[in-house]
N, C-alpha and C positions, 0 to 999 in steps of 0.2 A: 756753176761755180761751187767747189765744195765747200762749205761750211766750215766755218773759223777754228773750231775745236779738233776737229779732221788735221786741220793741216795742222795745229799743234802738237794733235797726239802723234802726226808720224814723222815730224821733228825730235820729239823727244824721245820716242821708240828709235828712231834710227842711232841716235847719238846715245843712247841707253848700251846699243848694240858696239857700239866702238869702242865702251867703255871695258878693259879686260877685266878691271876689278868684281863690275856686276856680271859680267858671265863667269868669273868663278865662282861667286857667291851663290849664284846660280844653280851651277855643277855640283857644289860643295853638297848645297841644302837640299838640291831634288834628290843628288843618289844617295847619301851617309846615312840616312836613316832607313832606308829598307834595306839596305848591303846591312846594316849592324841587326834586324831583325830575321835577316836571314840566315846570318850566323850565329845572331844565338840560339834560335831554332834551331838552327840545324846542329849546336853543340847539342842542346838536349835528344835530340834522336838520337846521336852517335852513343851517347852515354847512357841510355835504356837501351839500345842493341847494340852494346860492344860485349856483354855477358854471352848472347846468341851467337854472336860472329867469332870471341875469342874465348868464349868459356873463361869460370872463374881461376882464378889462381888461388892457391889455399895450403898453405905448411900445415902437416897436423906432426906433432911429438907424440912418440908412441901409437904409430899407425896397428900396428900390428897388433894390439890388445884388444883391437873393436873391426875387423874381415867385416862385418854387416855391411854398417857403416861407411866403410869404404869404398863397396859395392855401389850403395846410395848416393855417396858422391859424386861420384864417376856418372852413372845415369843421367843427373842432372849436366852433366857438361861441366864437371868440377876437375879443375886440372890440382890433381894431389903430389904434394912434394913431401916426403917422409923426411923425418932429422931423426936424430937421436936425442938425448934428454941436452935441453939446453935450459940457461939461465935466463932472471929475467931481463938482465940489462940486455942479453944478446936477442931476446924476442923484442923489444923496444926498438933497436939498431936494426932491425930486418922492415922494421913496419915504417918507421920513419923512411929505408928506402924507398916505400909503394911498391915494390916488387911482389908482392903477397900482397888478396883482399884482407887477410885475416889470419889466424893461427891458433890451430886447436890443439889443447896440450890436455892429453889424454892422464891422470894421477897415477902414482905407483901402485894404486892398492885398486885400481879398475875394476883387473880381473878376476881380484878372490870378492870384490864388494858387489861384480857383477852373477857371479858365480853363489854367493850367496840372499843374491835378491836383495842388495841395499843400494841405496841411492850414488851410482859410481859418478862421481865427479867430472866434467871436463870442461876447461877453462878456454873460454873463446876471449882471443886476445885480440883489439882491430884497434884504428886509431881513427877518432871520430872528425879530426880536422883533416884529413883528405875526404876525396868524391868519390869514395866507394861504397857510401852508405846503404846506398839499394842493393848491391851484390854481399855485404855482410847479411842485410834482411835475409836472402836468400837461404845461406849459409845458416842461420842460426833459425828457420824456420824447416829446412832439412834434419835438423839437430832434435828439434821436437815432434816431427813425427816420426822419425827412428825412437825415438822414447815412449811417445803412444803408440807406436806398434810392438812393442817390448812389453807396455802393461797390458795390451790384447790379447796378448801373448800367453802371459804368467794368469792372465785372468779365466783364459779357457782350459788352463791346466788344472785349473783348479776347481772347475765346471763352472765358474761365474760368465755370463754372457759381457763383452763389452761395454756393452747398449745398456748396461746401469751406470754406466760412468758418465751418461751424457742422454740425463731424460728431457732436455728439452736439444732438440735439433734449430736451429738457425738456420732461415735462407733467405738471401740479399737478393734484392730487385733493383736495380739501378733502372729506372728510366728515362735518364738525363743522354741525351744522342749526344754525337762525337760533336756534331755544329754548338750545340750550348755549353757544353763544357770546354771547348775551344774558346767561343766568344768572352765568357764566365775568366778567364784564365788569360789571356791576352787582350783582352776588352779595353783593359785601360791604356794598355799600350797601341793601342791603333790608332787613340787619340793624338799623338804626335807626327800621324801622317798628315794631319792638316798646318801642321807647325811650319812647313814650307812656306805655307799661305801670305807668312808675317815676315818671313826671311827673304823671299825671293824680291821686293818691291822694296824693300829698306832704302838700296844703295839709290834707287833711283828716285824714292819719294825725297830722299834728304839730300842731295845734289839741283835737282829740279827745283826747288824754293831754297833751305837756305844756303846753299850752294852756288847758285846763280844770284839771288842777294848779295851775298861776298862779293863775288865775281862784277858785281855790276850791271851783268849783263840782264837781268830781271827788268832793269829801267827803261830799255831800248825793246823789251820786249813789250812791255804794257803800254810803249808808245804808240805801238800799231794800234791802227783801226780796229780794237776787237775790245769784249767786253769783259770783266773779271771774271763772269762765269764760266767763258767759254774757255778761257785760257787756266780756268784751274780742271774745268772736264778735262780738256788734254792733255794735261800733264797728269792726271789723274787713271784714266785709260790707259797711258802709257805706263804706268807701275802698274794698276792691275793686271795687266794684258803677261807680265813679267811673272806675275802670282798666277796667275791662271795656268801659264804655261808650265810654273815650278810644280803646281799641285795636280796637275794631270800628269806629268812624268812621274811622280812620285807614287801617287794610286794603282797608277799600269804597271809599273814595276814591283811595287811589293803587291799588288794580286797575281805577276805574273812567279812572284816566287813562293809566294803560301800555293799556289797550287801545282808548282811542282816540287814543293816538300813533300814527302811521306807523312804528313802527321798524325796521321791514324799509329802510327808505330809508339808516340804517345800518346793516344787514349781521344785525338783532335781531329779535329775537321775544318777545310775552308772549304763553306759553300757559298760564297757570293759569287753569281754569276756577272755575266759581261754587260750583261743586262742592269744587273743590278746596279754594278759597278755606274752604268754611264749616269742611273738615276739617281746615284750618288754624287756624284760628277755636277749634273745639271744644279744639283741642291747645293749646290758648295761653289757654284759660281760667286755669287753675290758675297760669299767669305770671302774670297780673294778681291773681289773691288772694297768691302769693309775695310781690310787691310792697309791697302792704299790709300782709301780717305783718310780715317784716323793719322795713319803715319804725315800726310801732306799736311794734316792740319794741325797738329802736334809741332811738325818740322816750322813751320808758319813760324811759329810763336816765335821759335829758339831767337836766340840771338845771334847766333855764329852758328856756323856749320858744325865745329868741335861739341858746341853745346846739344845742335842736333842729335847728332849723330847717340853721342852718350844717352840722352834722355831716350831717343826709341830704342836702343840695346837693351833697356832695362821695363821701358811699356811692352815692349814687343812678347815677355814672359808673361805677363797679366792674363791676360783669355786664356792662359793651360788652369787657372788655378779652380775654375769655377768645374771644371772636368777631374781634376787631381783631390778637390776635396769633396767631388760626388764618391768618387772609389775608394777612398781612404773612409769615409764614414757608410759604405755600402749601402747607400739608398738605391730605391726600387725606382726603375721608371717613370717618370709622371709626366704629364702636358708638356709643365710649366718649363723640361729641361728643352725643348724645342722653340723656347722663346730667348733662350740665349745662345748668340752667336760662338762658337766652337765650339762649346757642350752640347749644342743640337747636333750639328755634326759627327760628333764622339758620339753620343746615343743614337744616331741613326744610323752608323754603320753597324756598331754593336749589334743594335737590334737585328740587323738583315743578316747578321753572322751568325745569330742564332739559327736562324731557317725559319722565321716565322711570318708568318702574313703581319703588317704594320701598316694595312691601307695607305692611302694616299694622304691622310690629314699632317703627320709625320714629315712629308717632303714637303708641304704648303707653309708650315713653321718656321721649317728650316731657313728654305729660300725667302721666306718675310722676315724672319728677324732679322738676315744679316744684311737685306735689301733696304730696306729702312732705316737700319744705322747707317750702311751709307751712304746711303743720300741724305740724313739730315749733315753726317759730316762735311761733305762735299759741300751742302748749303752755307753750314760754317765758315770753310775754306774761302767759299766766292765770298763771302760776306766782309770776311778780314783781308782778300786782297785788295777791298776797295780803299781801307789804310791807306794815308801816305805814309805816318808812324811806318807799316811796315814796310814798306819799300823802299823806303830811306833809311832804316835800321835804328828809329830813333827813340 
């Protein structure tokens, strides 16, 4: 004979399943977050190699006073559109189209200021509320070494060596790999891959109590032969089971799309393997039944199902905050973030996106703190189904 909480849980999983509302809610919350991580990702790659793919765009006024220059632009993959002398409204009306990164307007007096060694003027025009910040950088960093190659220039003419202009040399060592400056940089936002966790058992935590309360039907249910524990295990497994499913669709999907981004194209890396992934996986079980307790027990109380429902829309945000104000105040690693359920979480994947060995104690926190909430929740739960108050709404 199976066991009393067996047959409830696939009572209520079955009729969970017939529910359209929680298979959309389902669908909604496993894909929309890594589809929207995928795209902004992949805006950012487009937009560090759209310079490579389409070369910059660039009006210069008065090309023809600075032939070098030109030269240099071009090199770099500078696609040059020459004008003649224009005004400033009409450089303003050209930038505001985004048809040009930028507009270099070379002075009247260039060529006699260039010709006699003085400081020749050219006015770099961009407009800083469009997204072509990075390809102006480029533009106005070509600009200054066409200028130090000009004093190299006038400097050996004159027998002075360059290399007095620059007695101390500077060289950068970045040691930080693409996996930590990835992790470092998307870290916080990986944190809402668990946010399924709280979304996918909503519909069923608060249907299941106070749902069937309303409904009446909760009455005819605690008549049977069984005990309040078992009848809140099973309806309890049956919303986790829903969380578990939402947060493993969710995991395999955005790891299967960080790694077939490019992200090395900006400066990143996803190293979590499959491996990693499942030990991730296993650690974040006990999230997904937390979830479900709380919400069951939470739903318990309401009074009406409208009441429910409202009050876990707004508990359901609470677990991001204790992740949202570790990155917002940039604290370092410690134990203690593996003693709270979804910031353990969020710190243990970070950590493994770094690439770095985080022993086993890390996964042993994880899975006990979110293990232990609940279960005491759950114990909660059976404790207050034993109520008449709540069975009778009163």
């Amino acid at each position: 004979m199976k066991p009393r909480f067996l047959i409830v849980f696939f009572k209520e999983f079955r009729e969970t399943l017939r529910d359209k509302r929680s298979l959309w809610l389902l669908a909604v919350a496993t894909l929309m977050y890594p589809i929207l991580l995928g795209y902004f990702l992949n805006q950012q790659i487009n937009r560090a190699t759209q310079p490579e793919r389409e070369g910059i765009a660039l009006t210069v006024i008065g090309a023809d006073k600075a032939p070098t220059l030109m030269a240099q632009l071009k090199q770099k993959n500078v696609t040059v559109t020459a004008l003649p002398p224009t005004s400033d409204d009409a450089i303003e009306t050209l930038l505001r189209g985004r048809k040009t990164v930028a507009v270099l307007r070379l002075s009247d007096s260039f060529t006699a200021d260039y010709a006699a060694m003085r400081p020749a003027r050219i006015e770099l025009w961009y407009n800083s509320a469009s997204d072509t910040d990075a390809r102006r950088r480029d533009i106005d960093e070509i600009v200054q070494n066409y200028s130090a190659n000009i004093a190299g220039a006038r400097l050996l003419a004159h027998g002075v060596s360059p290399a007095t202009m620059a007695p101390i040399k500077l060289q950068r060592y970045d040691t930080g790999s693409n996996a930590a400056r990835s992790a470092g940089v998307i870290g916080s936002i990986l944190g809402f891959l668990f946010f399924p966790a709280f979304i996918c058992c909503l519909s069923a935590a608060v249907d299941s109590t106070a749902g069937e309360r309303e409904r009446r039907s909760l009455e005819v249910l605690m008549s049977q032969p069984a005990h309040a524990w078992e009848l809140i295990v099973g309806k309890w497994l049956a919303a986790g089971a829903l969380s578990v499913i939402g947060l493993t669709i969710t995991l395999v999907l955005a790891h299967a799309i960080l790694s077939w981004l490019p992200l090395e194209e900006i400066g990143m890396s996803w190293r979590v393997t499959s491996s990693d992934l499942a030990l991730v996986w296993l650690a974040s079980v006990p999230l997904s039944l937390f979830a479900a307790a709380v919400q069951i027990a939470i739903a318990m109380n309401a009074k009406s199902f409208k009441e429910a429902q409202s009050t876990l829309s707004f508990i359901t945000f609470v677990p991001m905050i204790p992740g949202v104000a570790v990155s917002m105040l940039e604290l370092k690693t410690a134990t203690w973030m593996y003693l709270v359920p979804m910031l353990s979480n969020q710190t243990l994947l970070r950590e493994i996106a770094k690439g770095e060995a985080i022993g086993s104690l890390p996964f042993v926190l994880t899975f006990a703190s979110s293990a232990i909430a609940a279960l005491a929740a759950v114990a909660f739960a059976a404790w207050r189904m034993k109520s008449e108050r709540y069975v009778l709404a009163v």
